[in-house]
Every structure is written in C-alpha cells, then in structure tokens.
N, C-alpha and C positions, 0 to 999 in steps of 0.2 A: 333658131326659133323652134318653139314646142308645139304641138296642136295636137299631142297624142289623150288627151282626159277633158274632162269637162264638156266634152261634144265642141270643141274648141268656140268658147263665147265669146263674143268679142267687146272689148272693153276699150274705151278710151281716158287715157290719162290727159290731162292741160297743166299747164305747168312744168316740160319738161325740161327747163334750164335747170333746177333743182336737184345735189344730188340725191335727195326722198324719192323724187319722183324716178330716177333712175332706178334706186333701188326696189320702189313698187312694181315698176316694169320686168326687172329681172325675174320677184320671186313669181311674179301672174305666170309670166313665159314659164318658167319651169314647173308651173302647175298643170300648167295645159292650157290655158287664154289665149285668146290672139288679140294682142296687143298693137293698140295706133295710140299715137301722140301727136297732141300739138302743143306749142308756143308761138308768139308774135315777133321773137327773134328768129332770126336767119339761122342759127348756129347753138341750140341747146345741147346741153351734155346728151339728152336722150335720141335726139339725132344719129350719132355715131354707135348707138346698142346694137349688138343684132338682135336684145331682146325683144324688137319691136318691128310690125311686120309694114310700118308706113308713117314718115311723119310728114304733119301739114302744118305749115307758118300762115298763121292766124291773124287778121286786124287786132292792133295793141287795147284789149278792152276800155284802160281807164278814158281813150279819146273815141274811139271808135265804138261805143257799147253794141248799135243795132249791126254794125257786120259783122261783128265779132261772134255774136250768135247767130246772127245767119250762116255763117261759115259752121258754125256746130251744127248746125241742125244739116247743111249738106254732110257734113262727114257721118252724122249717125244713122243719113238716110243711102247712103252710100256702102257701107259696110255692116250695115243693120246692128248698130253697135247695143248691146242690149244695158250697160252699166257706163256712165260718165265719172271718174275719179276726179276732182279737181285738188292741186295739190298746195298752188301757192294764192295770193292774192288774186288770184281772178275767180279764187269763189266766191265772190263775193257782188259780183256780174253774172255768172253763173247761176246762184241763189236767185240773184234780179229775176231770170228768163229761164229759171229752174218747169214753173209751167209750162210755157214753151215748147222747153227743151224734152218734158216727157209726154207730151200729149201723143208721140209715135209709138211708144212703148218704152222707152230708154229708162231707164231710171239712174236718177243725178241723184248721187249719195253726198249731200250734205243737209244740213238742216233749211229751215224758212230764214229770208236774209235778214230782218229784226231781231231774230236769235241772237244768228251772229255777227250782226253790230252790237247789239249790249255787251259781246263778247271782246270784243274786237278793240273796241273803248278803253282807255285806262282807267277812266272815272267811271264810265255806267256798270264794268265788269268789278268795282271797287266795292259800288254803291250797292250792288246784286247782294255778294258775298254778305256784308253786314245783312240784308233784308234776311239773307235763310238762316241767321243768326250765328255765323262760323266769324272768328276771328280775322278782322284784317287790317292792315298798316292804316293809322290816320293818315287820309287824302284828301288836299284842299281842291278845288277847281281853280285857276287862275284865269282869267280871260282881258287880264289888261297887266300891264307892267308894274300899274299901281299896286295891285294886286299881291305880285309879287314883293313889292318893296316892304310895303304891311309886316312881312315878316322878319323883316331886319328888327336886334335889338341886340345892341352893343353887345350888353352882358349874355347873353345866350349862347348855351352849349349847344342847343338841339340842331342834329343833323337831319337837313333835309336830301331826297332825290327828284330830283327837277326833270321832268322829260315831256316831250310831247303826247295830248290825249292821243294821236294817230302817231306810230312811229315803229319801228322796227329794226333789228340787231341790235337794239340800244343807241342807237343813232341818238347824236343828240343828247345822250342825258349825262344830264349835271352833277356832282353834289356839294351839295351849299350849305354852309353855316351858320344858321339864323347872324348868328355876332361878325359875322362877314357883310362889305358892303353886297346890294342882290347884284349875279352880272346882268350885263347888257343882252337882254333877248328880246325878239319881237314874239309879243303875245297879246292876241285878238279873239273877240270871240270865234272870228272864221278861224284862229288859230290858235287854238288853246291847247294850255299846256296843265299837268299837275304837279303838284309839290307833295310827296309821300315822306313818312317819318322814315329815315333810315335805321333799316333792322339788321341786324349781325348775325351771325350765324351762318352753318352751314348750307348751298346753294343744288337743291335739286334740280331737274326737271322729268315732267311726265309725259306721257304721247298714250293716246289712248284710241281705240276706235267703239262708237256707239251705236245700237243703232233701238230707236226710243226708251230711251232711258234706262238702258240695258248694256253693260259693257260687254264687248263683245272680242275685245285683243288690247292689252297694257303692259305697259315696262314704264321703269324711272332709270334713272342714270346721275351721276353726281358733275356737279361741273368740275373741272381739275384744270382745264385750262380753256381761255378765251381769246379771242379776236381780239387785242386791246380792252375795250370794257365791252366788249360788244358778244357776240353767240359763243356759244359752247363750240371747242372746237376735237372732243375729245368726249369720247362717248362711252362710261361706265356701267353698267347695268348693276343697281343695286338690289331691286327687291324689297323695296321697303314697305312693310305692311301696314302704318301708318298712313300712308301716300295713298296706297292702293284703297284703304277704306273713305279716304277725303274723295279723292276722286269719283267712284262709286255713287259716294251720299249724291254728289254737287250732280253727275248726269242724270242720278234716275230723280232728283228733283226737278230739275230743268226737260227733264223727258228729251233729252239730245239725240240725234242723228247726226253722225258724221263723225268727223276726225278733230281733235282736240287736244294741245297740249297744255300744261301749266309750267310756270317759273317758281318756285318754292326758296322760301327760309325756314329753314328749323334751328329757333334759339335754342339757348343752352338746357331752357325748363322743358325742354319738347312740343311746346307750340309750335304749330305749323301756320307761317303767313303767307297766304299767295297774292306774288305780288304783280302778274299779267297772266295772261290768257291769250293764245295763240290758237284758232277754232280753224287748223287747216293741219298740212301734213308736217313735219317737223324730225329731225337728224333722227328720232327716238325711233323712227322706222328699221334703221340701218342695225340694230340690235336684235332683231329676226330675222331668221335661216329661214332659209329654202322649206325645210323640214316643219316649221311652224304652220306652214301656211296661210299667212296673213293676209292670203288674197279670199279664203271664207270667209274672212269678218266682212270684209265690203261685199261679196259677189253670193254667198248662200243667202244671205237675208233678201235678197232680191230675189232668188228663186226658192225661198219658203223651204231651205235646207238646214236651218240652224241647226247644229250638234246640240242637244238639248244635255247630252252625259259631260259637255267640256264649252261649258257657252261664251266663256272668256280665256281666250289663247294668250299666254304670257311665254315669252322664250326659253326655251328647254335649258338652252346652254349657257355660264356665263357668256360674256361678251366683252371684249374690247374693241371699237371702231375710232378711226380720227380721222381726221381732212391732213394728209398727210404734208400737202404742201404748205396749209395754215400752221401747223405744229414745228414745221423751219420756218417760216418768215416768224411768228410770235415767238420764237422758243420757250424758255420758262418761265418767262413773264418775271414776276415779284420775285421768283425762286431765285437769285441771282447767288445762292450758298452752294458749294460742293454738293449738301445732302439736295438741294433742290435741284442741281444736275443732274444727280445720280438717279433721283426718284424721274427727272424729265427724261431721263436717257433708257431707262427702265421700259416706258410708257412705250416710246419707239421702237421699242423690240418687241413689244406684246401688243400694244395696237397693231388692229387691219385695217387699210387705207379701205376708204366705203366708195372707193371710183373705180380701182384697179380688179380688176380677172382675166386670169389668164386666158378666161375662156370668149372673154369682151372686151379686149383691150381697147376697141373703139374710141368712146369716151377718154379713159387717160391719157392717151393719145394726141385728142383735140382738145387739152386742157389749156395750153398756151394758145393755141390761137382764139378759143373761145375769150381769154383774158382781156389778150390785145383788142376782140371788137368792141370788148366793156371798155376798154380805156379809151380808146379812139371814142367811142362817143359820148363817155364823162369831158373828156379834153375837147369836143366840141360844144358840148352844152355848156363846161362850166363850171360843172359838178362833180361830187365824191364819183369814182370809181362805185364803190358800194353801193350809195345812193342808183348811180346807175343802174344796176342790176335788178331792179325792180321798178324803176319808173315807168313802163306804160301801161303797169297794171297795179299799181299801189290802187289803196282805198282811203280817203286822207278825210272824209267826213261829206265827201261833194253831195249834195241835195237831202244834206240833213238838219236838223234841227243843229247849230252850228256848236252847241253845249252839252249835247244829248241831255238836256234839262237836268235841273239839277238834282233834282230830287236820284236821278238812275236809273229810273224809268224810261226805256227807249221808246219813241214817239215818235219815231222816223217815219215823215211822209215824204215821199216820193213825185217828182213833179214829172209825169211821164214823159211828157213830149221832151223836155229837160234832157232827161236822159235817154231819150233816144237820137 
C-alpha cells in the first residue's frame, strides 16, 4: 500500500468482485490514495489486493437497498472517505442514495440515477441515440410473445438480435430469422425484451470517464474474442478516432458524469452503430498504466484539480490485457483453422493477464476458490454460474415504469417506501 502523494485521500471503491474494480484499486494505491472496498460477497477478487488498506462486506443492494447504504455511509463516516467509485451494478443504488451518500462531504462520482437508467435500457438508450439524431439499429420493443411472433414471415431474410431490455454479458440474447419459427420466450411487460436489426461489421468497445459532459480519460479496444457470445474477453487498444469523436459528441450532449462504456459495430461504409450502453466501470479500465493516471479523472474533479493542458487522459502505451483463464476455457472460438490458432496463440504470448502481479498476487491466487463460492451458490439457487455473479446487485427495472415508455423517454418514478 502507497500513501506517499495526494495527502493520502481516501477513496472507496463498491463493486469489488470485478476485475475493473481491481484494477482501479491497484492504479489509486500506486498514485498515493488510500484505498477501502466493499462488496456484499464474502470473497471479492479485491479482498485479497494489498492495494487496499480495508475491505467491508456489504448488505446485497438489489434485496437490502436501506442497509446497504447505511453500511456506506458508516464506512465513509469511519474513514472520512472523501470520493465513492461505484464500479459495477450497484451504481445504480448508489445513484438512488447518491444524496445521502454526500451530504458528509463524500462525493459519489456517478451521474443522477434517471440518467443512468435511460442508459442502462436497451430500448430507452436506443430510443435516446435516434433523438440526438446519430444513427442506430431499428429496435422493436416487445412486451408480449405475441409481439414477438408478429415478426415471423416465412419468406424473410431479415436478421434479428433478440435480448432482454435489462440484461448483461449478453445473457440471453438471441438471433432469430424473421423466416424462422419465433422461440419460446417469456416476454411481459414486467419482462421485456427487444428485437434489434442485426448489423455486421467489425465489433468495438469504448470505456470512458466524464465528468459533465466533459471527457476526462478514454480508450476503445476491438473485440477479438469472447465469453461464448457473451463479454469481451481479450482486450485491444485501438485508437480509433471515429469512436473517440462519437463518444465525446454523445457525453457532452447528455452533460454525463461518471463512467460509461459503449458496444460499437462499424459496417463496411464506416457507419458507426451503437448497440448498448454500459454507464458503470468496464475491462476498458485494464488498458491504463500506473503512469496514466486514471485515478485524476475520478478524484482531481472532485478537488477542483483538472489538468486544464491534458483534460482527457487516453493510455500512452499500446496495450494487450486478457482474462487469462477465459482465453483457455473459450480458446479460439470460430477460429477452429491453423491461421486461427496461430493468430489465438500469438494473442497468449502478447496478452497480460489483468489479475496476476507479481507484486499482488493475492487476487490470482483466490481465483479458484472465489469460482467455486459462485458455483456453489448458482448450484443452490438453480441458476447460471454467470448469472450468479451478479445477482444481488443486478438492476432489472424493479420500481420503474416496466417499459420505460415507449416513446424513450425515462419517466422513472420511484415508490420510496418500495424501495426502502
């Protein structure tokens, strides 16, 4: 642990089963922060850092919302924590009790939680994009099966992607054949799903930090391999200056604070279609050095330090990162040719595993056993493994407007007592 710069501030990360969240914690400690975490699991990867000077296991927000910030607000009152990082789906709880949370002083670096539901939406963040008039995939709303069926026509070439309005890694999603019978899904208003034109083309992603409507730290990266159909598991740093100006337009019109990634297709004409939005931390972290400093875009805005000569930090160096243990269990997916081994075998010698340091091996360490508590309690609930690993803090639409109306408009009112 470092505490030699910054007058050692103290910052709390949530979300620290994630490894972003890991890697935010490493680069803070090496700047000079003094770093605490928590999760509502027993055993997050940030647990075992030494980059972190304390971790606390938290009530699971999505069931527990009112201890779950009370438990924040004891820790920020405890450690005088002066900046909140939230990293995965409990910003969105967070957001909830974000006043709250800084009426002490603290300041919770995400945006207002309406934001980031229209964001967080597959339909309302669809519906947004057309409103600032930027190009994006036709997206039906579907909220009954009927619905769904409608789309069936024998003769039809058109490709659809079928996935839930709340959902994540690709969980879930489909693709269907208009000229295919529809499958069997359940779809409710409480549980709605969209149907997107499927677009072709090469598969970016972006990771950005804002802070109103201001970028303040970005990288993209190309996908090259995946989870099944599910996350990036293999992390590129492109550079793409197309990316970086969509990005740019899209936060300083939305005037964003906080952390925000995109899913990108660029067809062959160089349209760019974004096809979700992820408004929290994301792999694209793992692609800044120590040396970058990526803990001033979250923590100088807060103390009225912006570098006015470099107001947007993008990583010096290229970059290769991968989830090392995903890149053996997936290997090279489609690649199943010589040249697709050779390019997958290429990958494993020039990728850096985003968990392992020599100087922290903690984490890589507790990698199996962290697995085993996710399967042992997928195997008791029922459920995906995957699924698992985010269930007590998913955000799945509870005490919204169950459509976020159609028009894409978020209109989310909040039934307090509800949610407390």
């Amino acid at each position: 642990m470092n505490t030699n710069d910054n007058g050692g501030a103290a910052v709390l990360i949530t979300g620290g089963r994630a490894p972003a969240a890991l890697e935010l914690a490493r680069q803070l400690d090496a700047a000079g922060y003094r770093v605490y975490a928590a999760d509502s699991v027993a055993r997050p990867l940030i647990r075992y850092s030494a980059s972190i000077q304390q971790f606390y296991r938290v009530p699971g927000p999505r069931f527990n919302r009112r201890q779950f910030l009370s438990r924040l607000l004891d820790i920020i009152g405890i450690h005088r924590i002066q900046v909140l990082i939230p990293t995965c789906e409990e910003i969105f709880y967070v957001a909830e009790g974000k006043a709250e949370l800084e009426a002490g002083g603290c300041r919770v670096f995400t945006d207002d939680l309406d934001k980031l539901l229209q964001l967080h939406s597959k339909w309302a963040f669809n519906q947004l994009v057309q409103a600032m008039g930027l190009p994006a995939p036709r997206t039906l709303l579907l909220t009954s099966y009927g619905e769904l069926s409608q789309l069936h026509d024998p003769g039809s070439l058109h490709k659809w992607v079928l996935k839930p309005v709340y959902s994540r890694f690709a969980s879930r999603t489909l693709t269907y054949a208009g000229g295919e019978i529809p499958p069997r899904l359940v779809i409710s208003p409480e549980f709605p799903w969209v149907a997107q034109t499927f677009v072709t083309g090469l598969e970016y992603c972006t990771y950005a930090i804002a802070e109103d409507g201001e970028l303040r730290a970005y990288t993209d990266y190309s996908v090259d391999y995946t989870a099944g159909k599910g996350a990036s598991i293999y992390f590129r740093q492109q550079r793409h200056p197309e990316l970086f100006e969509w990005v740019q337009a899209f936060v300083h019109e939305l005037r964003f604070t906080g952390q925000l990634a995109f899913d990108f297709i660029i067809d062959r004409d160089g349209t760019i279609w974004p096809l979700e939005c992820n408004p929290r931390a994301t792999s694209g972290l793992h692609l800044f050095s120590a040396e970058d400093r990526i803990g001033d875009a979250f923590i100088a805005p807060a103390k009225g330090a912006v570098n006015l000569e470099s107001p947007c930090i993008i990583p010096r160096k290229p970059a290769e990162r991968m989830i090392t243990a995903a890149m053996l269990l997936y290997g090279p997916g489609r690649e199943l040719t010589p040249a697709g081994l050779r390019r997958w075998t290429g990958c494993m010698f020039r990728g850096r595993d985003v968990i392992f340091q020599w100087r922290d091996p903690g984490p890589f360490l507790a990698q199996g056993m962290i697995l085993l508590d996710f399967w042992k309690q997928a195997r008791t609930a029922g459920r995906p493994v995957k699924e698992m690993t985010t269930y007590d803090m998913e955000w799945n639409g509870e005490y919204e407007s169950p459509c976020d109306r159609r028009d894409g408009i978020s209109g989310t009112q909040f039934d307090r007592a509800s949610a407390e």
